[in-house]
C-alpha positions in Angstrom: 4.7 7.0 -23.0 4.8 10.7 -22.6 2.8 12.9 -20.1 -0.5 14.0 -22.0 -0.7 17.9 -22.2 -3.7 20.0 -21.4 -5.7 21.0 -24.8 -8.5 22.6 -22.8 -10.8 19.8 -22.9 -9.3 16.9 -21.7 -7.5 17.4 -18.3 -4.8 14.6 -17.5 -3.8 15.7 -14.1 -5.4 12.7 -11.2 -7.5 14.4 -8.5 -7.9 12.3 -5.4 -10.5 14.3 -5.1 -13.0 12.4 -7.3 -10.6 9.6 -8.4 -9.7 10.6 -12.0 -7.3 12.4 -14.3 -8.5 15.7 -13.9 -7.0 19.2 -14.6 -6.1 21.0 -11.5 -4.2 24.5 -11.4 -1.7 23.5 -8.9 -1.1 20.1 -10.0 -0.6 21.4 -13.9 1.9 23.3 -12.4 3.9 20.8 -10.5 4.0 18.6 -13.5 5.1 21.8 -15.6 8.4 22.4 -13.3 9.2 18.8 -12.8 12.8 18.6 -14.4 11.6 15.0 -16.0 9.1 15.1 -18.5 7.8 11.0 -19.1 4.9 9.9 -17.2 6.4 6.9 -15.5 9.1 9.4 -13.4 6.1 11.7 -12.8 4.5 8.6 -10.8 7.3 8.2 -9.4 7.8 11.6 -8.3 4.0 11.0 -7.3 4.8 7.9 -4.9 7.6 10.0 -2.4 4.3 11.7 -1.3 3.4 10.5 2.2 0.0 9.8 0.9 0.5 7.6 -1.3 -1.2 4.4 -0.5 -0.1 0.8 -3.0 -2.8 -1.5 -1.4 -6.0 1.2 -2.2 -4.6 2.9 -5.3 -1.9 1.2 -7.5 -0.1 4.1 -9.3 -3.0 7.1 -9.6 -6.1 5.8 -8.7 -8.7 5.4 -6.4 -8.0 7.0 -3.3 -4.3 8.1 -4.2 -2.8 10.4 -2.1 -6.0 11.1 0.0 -5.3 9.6 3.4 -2.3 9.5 5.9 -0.8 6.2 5.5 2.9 4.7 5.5 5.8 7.1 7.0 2.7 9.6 8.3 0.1 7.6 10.6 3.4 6.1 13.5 4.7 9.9 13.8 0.7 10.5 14.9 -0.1 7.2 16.9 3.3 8.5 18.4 1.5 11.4 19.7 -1.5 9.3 21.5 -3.4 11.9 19.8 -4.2 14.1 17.0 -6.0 17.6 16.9 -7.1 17.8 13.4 -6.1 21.4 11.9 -9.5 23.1 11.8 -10.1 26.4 9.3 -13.0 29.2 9.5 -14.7 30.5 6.5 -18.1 31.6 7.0 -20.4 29.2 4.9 -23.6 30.5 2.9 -26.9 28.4 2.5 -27.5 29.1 -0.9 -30.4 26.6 -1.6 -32.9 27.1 1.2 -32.1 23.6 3.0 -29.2 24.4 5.3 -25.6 24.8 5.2 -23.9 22.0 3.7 -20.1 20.9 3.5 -18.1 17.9 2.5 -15.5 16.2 3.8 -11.9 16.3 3.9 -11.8 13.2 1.4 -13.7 15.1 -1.1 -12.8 18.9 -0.7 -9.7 20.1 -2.9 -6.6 21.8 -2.0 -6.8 25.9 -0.6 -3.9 28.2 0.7 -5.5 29.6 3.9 -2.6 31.1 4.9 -1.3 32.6 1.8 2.0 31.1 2.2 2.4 29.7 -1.1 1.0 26.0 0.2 -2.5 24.8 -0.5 -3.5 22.1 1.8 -6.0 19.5 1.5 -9.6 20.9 3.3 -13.0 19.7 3.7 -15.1 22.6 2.2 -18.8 23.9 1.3 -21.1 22.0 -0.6 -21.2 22.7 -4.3 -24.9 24.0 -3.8 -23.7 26.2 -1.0 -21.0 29.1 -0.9 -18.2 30.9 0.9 -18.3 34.9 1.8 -15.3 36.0 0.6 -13.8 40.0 -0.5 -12.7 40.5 -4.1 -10.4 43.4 -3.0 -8.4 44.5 -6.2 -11.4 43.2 -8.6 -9.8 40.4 -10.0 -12.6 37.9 -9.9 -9.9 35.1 -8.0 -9.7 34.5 -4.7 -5.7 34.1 -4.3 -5.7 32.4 -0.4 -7.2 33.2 3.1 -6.8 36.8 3.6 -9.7 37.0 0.8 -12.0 34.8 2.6 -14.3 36.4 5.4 -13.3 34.2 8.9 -15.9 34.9 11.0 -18.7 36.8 12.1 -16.0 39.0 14.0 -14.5 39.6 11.3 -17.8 40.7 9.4 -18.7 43.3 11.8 -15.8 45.1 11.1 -17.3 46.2 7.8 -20.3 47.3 9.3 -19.3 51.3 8.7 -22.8 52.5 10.2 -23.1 49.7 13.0 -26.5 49.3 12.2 -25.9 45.2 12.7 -26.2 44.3 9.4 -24.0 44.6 6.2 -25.8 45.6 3.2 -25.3 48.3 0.2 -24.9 51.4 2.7 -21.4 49.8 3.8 -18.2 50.1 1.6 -17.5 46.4 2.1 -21.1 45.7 0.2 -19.6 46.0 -3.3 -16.4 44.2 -3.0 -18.4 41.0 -1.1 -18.6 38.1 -3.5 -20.1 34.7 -2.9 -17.6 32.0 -3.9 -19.6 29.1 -5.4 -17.0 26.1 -5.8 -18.9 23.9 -7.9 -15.7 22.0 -8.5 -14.5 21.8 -4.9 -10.9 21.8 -6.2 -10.5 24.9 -3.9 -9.9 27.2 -7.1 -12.2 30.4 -7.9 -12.8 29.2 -11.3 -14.7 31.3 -13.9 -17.8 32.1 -13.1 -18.0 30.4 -9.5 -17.8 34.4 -8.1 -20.9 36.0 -7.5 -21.8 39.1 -6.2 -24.4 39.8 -3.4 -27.0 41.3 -6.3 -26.8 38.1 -8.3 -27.1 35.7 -5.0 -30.0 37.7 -4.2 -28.9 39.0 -1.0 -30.0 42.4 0.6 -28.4 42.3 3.9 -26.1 40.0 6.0 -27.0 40.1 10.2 -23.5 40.2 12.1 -25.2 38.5 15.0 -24.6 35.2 15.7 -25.5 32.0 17.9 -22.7 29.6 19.1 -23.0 26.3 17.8 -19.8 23.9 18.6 -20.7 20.6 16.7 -18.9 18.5 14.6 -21.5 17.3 11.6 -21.4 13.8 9.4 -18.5 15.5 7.2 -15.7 15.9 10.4 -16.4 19.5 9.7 -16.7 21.9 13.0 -19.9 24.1 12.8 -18.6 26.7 15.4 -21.6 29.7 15.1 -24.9 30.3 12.8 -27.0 33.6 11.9 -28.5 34.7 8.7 -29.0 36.6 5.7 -31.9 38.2 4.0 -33.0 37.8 0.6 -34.6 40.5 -1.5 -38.0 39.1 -1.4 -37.8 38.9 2.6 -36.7 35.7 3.3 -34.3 34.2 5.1 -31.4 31.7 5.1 -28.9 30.5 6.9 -24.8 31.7 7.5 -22.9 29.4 9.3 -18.9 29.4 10.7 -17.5 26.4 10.0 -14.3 25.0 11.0 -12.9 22.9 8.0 -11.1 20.0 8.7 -7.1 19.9 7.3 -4.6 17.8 6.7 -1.3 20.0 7.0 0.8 17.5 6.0 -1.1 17.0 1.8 -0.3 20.4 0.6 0.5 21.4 -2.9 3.3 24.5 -3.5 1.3 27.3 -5.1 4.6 29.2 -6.2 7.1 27.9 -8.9 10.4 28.9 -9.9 11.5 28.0 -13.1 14.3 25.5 -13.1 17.6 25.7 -14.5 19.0 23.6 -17.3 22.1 21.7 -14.9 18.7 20.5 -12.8 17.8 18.5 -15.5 18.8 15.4 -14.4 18.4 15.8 -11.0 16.2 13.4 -8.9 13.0 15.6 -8.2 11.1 14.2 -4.7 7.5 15.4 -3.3 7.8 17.5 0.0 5.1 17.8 2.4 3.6 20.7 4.5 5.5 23.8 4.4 8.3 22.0 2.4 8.6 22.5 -1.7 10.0 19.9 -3.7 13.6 18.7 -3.3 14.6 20.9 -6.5 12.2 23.8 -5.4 13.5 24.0 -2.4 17.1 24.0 -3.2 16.2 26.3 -5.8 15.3 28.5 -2.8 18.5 28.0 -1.0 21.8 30.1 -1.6 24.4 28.1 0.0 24.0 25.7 -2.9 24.6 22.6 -0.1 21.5 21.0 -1.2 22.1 20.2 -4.5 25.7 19.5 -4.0 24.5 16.9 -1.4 22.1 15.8 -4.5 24.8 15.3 -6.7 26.8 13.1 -4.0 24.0 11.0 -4.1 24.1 10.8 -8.0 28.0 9.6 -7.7 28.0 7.7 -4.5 28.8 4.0 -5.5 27.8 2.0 -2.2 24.9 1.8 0.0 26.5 3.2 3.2 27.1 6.3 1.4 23.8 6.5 -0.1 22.3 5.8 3.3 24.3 8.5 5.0 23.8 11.3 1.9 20.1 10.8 2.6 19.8 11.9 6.0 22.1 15.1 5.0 19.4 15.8 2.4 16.4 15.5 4.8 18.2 17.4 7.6 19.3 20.4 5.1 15.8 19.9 2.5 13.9 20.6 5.5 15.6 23.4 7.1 16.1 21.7 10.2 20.0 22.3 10.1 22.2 24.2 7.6 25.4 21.9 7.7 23.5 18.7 8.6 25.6 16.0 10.6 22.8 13.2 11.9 22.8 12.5 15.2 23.2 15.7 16.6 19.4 15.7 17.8 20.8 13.4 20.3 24.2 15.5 21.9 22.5 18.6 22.8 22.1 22.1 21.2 19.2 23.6 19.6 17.8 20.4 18.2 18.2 18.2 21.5 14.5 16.5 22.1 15.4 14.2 25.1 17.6 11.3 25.5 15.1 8.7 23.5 15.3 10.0 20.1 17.3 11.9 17.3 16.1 16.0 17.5 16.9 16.4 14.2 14.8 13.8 12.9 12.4 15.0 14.8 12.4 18.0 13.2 12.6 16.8 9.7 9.5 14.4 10.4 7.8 17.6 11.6 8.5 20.0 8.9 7.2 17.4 6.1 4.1 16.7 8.3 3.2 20.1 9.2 2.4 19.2 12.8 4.9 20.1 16.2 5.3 16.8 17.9 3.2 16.7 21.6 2.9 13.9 23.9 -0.3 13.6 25.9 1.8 11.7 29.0 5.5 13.2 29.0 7.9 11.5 31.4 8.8 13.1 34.7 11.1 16.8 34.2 10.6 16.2 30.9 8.4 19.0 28.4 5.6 17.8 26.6 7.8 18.2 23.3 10.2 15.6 24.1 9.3 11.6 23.1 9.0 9.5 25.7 10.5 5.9 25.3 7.4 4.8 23.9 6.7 7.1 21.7 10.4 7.3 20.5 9.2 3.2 19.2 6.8 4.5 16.8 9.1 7.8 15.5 11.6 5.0 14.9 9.3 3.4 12.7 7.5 6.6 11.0 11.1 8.1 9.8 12.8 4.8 8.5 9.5 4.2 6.3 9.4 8.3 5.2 13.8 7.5 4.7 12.8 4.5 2.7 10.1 6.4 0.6 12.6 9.7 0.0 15.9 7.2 -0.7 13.3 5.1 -3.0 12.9 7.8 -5.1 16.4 9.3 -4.9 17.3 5.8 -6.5 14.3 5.3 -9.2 15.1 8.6 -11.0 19.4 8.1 -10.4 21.1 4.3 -9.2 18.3 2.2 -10.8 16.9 5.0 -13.3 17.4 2.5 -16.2 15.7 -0.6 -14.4 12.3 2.1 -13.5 12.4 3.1 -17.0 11.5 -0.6 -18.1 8.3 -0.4 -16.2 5.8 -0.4 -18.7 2.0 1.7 -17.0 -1.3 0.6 -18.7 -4.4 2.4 -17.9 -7.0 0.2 -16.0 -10.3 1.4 -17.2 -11.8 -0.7 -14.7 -10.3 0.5 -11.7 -9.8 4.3 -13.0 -5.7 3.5 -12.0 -2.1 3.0 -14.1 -1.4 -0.5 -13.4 2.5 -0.9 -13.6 4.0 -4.0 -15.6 7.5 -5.0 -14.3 7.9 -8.0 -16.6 10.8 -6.5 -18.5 12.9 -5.7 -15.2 12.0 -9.1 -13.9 14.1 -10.3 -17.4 16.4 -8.0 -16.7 17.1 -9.2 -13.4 17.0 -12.6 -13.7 19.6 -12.1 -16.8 21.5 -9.8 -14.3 22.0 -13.1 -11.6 22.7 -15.5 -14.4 25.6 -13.5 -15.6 26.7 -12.2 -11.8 25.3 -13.4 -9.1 27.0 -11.5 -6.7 26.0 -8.0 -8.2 22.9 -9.4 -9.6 21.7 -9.9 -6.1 22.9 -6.4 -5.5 21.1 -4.9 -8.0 17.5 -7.4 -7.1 17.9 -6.4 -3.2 18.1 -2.6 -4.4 15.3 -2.8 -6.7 12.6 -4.6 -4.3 14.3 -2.3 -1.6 13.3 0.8 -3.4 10.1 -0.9 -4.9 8.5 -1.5 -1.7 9.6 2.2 -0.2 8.1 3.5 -3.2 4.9 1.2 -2.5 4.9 0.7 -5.9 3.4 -2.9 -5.9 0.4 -4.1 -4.1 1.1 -7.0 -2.1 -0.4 -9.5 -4.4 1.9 -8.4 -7.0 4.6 -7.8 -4.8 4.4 -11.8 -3.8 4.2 -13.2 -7.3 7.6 -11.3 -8.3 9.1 -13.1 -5.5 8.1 -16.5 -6.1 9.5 -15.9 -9.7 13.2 -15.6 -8.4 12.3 -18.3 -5.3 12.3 -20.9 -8.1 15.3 -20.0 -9.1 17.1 -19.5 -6.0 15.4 -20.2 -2.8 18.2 -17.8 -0.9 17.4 -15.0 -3.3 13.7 -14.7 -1.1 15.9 -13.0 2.0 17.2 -10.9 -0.2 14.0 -9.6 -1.5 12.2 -9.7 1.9 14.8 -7.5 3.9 15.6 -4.7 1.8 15.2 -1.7 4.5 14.5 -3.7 7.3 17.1 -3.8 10.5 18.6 -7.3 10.1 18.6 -9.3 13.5 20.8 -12.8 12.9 22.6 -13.0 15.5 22.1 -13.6 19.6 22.1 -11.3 21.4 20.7 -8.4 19.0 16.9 -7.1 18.8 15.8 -6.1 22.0 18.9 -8.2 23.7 17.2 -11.1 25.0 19.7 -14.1 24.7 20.0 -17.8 24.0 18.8 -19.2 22.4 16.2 -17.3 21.5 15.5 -14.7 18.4 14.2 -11.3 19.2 13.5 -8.5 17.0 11.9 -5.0 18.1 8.8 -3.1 18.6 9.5 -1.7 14.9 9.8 -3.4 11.2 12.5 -5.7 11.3 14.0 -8.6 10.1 14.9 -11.4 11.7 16.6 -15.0 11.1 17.0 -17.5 13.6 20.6 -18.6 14.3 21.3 -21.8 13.1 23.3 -23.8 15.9 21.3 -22.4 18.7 19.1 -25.3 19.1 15.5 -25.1 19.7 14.2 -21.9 20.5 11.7 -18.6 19.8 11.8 -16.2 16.6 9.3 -12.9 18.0 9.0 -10.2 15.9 7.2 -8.3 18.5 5.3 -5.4 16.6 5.8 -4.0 13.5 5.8 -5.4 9.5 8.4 -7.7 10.3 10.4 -10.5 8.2 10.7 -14.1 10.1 13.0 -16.2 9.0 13.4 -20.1 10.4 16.0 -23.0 10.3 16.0 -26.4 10.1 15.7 -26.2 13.9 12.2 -26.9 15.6 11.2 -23.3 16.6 8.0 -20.9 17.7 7.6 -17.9 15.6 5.7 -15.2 17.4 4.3 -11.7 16.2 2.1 -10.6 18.2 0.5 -7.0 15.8 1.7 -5.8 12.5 1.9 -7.4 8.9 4.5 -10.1 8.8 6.0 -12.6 6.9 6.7 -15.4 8.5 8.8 -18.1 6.7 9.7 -21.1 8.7 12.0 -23.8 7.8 13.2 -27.6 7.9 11.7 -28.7 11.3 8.3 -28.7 13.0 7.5 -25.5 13.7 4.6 -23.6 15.2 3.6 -20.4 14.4 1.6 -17.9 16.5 0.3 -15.2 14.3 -1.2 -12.3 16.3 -3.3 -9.3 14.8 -2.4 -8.3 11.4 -2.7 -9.3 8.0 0.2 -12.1 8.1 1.7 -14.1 5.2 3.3 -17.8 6.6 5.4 -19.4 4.2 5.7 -23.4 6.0 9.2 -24.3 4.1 10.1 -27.5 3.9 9.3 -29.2 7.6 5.5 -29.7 9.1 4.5 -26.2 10.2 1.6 -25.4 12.5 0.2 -22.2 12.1 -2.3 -21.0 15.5 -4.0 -17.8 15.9 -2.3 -15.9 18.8 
């Protein structure tokens, strides 16, 4: 199933925009430069975005890589708050009734900065405009520096300062409305219009303060008006669009070499190309080399390690990455609670410097406090499992992801994938080897559920297929990139004979000569594992799955959407 090319007519690219496969300049060109040319590694490459969501869109549909989720949303609960990016094009009322916008959901992507990143903006409604400057006359508007800001910015074209801009000011000619009837934040043909085809005779440079934020989550900051050529007048409005730095898409391509090839290609985030792009960029050649470790490296511990070079050096964060230096001082020191560098990497693919609202005592407001360090735990081991995920789809496992077979869902507008065939292939795999076979099935459902390439549903009706025919084969699947706790003493060190886990994801088994005892999870989309023991689970907020075992258990589920398996004894499950 090959990528479908554009003809003119039918554009293939997916716009989260309006949930379909759409054409889109920037996206046309990512696919273009991708160094893999079949559809199913595109979605691939399409899942290592941090907005890529399994449960509301399953492989390109829906609400696909629309809202924070996964890796993104801990690194900002981590923060106690966020201050949405806000934008400021002035905004033209173009059919009498007011300025209108849209939301972030439905605007497009726009470079504001002209940095060669378009990021995801709420915008003006179709029926309304933008005042931009065509200044060389090319009927595009490239980025920000051709949009008009703000009302400030207006009266400095008023050459006569007469308060209004109209034809006896140089600026008059070169002023276009920008009518995005698309918003895909792309001055398509015939979207610019000049000030004589609006209708408009003059534009007043006086404005009113305003400061409210309207239905959309767009900030309307100041109003004043215009006047038409038959007298009348309408409305001009500064509006502060909302963004979301960390859903951009790289405006500038490179084209790749031939040796990239076959090279894993990963989605970046903010002010970050793509893995290929950016190494592309980079003339010490230590990207790709560390690329092409990963491609050799034969065991998970190397993989593992490989990865966090490639973050650390993909985002710039360090030039000869070693991981843990954030913690032993230097230029990436952030405090004694958590790793600088990763720090760093999680805030050069989200776009936004990490601030606490309640630092500790002597300590900068850039530094994590213990609690907050909880959360960045969590926020960079799932943005690691989505990046290694990837790494291993399009390399390790490349010929297990190429059995997935994608069928268009015309009901649901997605690609639904089928993984029957690796599910044959893995069950053939542990028939002939258990050993590696289970190697190979922890990988897969490892990388799988980084990826989020399964909805939950699907993701539990794969496992019960290798539960009947192994029973121990359901750890195996369960824990792939979770901490394992199965011992006493490890978690949060609380002792016999009781199980502990942490505030984050983990996994934990209770120990099975302990006697009687508690399994907590604590927070986090933990894995809880019983004996034949008579035990208390506990989980008091996240997603689990909660499996007891042999004896008579009770489990206290807390808030989240949890999934108890009862095993084999009599299992009573209470709401915490």
């Amino acid at each position: 199933m090959e990528f479908p090319e554009y003809d003119g007519e039918e554009p293939p690219i997916f716009n989260p925009r309006n949930h379909s496969w759409e054409w889109h300049k920037y996206w046309q060109e990512m696919m273009e430069k991708l160094p893999v040319h079949s559809l199913k590694m595109k979605l691939i490459f399409m899942m290592t975005n941090c907005f890529w969501d399994s449960e509301s869109s399953s492989c390109g549909g829906n609400d696909a890589i629309r809202k924070p989720c996964g890796p993104l949303q801990p690194f900002r609960d981590a923060m106690e708050r966020y201050w949405p990016r806000k934008r400021d094009p002035l905004a033209i009322d173009l059919d009498g009734d007011g300025v209108e916008t849209i939301s972030l959901d439905q605007g497009g992507w726009f470079d504001y900065q002209g940095d060669g990143f378009a990021e995801k903006t709420g915008w003006a409604h179709p029926d309304d405009g933008m005042l931009a400057v065509d200044y060389n006359y090319d009927n595009i508007i490239e980025d920000g520096k051709e949009l008009v800001l703000d009302f400030e910015q207006l009266a400095t074209y008023d050459d006569n300062s007469d308060g209004i801009i109209n034809s006896s000011d140089s600026i008059f000619r070169k002023l276009r409305v920008w009518q995005d009837y698309d918003s895909n934040g792309y001055s398509d043909e015939g979207e610019l219009l000049t000030l004589e085809t609006v209708g408009i005779e003059s534009i007043s440079i006086e404005s009113t303060s305003d400061q409210f934020v309207d239905e959309n989550g767009n900030t309307r900051v100041a109003s004043g008006f215009y006047t038409m050529a038959d007298g009348t007048q309408r409305e001009i409005a500064q509006y502060g669009f909302q963004t979301e730095p960390a859903n951009t898409l790289p405006t500038e391509w490179l084209e790749l070499p031939e040796e990239y090839a076959d090279l894993p290609e990963l989605w970046g985030g903010a002010q970050v190309n793509t893995l290929l792009q950016t190494a592309l960029r980079q003339d010490d050649g230590v990207l790709i080399d560390l690329v092409e470790q990963f491609k050799l490296a034969d065991n998970t511990n190397d993989r593992r390690s490989l990865v966090d070079q490639i973050l650390a050096k993909w985002s710039g964060i360090v030039d000869n990455p070693t991981m843990g230096d954030g913690y032993t001082g230097g230029e990436n020191y952030r405090g004694p609670h958590f790793d600088g560098v990763k720090l760093g990497i999680l805030e050069a693919f989200f776009g936004q410097q990490f601030r606490t609202s309640h630092p500790e005592a002597s300590m900068p407001e850039s530094w994590p406090t213990a609690q907050a360090a909880i959360k960045l735990e969590e926020s960079y081991r799932l943005f690691f499992e989505r990046m290694y995920g990837g790494l291993m789809a399009q390399t390790h496992l490349k010929d297990l992801y190429d059995m997935i077979e994608f069928a268009w869902d015309e009901n649901t507008n997605t690609y639904r994938p089928d993984p029957s065939q690796v599910l044959a292939t893995l069950h053939e795999a542990l028939a002939n080897d258990p050993e590696e076979g289970k190697k190979l099935l922890s990988e897969f459902a490892r990388t799988a559920n980084g990826l989020g390439m399964f909805d939950k549903a699907s993701c539990l009706l794969c496992r019960e297929t290798f539960i009947e025919l192994d029973p121990d084969l359901a750890w195996v699947i369960d824990t792939g990139g979770l901490p394992v706790y199965d011992q006493l003493g490890q978690g949060d060190g609380r002792y016999y004979p009781h199980m502990w886990g942490t505030w984050n994801s983990d996994a934990v088994q209770g120990h099975p000569t302990a006697g009687d005892g508690y399994i907590n999870g604590l927070t986090g989309d933990d894995v809880l594992y019983g004996t034949d023991r008579n035990e208390k689970f506990f989980q008091e907020s996240g997603d689990a799955l909660i499996v007891a075992g042999g004896g008579n258990d009770r489990v206290y589920a807390g808030q989240g959407d949890d999934i108890i398996d009862g095993g084999a004894g009599n299992a009573c499950a209470l709401a915490a």
